[in-house]
N, C-alpha and C positions, 0 to 999 in steps of 0.2 A: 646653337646653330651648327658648332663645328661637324656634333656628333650625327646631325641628322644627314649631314655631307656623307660623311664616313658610312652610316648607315645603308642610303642608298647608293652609295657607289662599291658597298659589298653586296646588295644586289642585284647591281646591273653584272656584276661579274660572278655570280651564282648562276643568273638568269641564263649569259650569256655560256658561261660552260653547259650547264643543263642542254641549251640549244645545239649545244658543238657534238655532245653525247645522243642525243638524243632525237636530233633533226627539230626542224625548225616548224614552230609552232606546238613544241608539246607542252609548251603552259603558254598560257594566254591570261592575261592582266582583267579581271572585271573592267567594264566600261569603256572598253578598245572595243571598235565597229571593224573588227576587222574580221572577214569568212574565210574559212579556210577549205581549200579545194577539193572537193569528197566527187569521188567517182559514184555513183548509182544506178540503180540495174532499176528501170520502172517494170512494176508488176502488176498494174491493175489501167 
């Protein structure tokens, strides 16, 4: 149990530098409902 603590709490704080690098939402977790804001130009 300990090690799976340890485990993900090295990657909530990978996750979270990646984010701080990277801006927010450049990984997104499978099976999170979450959209991320996309500007689009319609063309048809």
């Amino acid at each position: 149990m300990m090690a799976t603590n340890d485990r993900e709490k090295a990657l909530e704080t990978a996750l979270a530098q990646i984010d701080k690098n990277y801006g927010k939402g450049s990984v997104m977790r499978l099976g999170d409902n979450v959209r991320a804001p996309l500007e689009v130009i319609p063309t048809g």
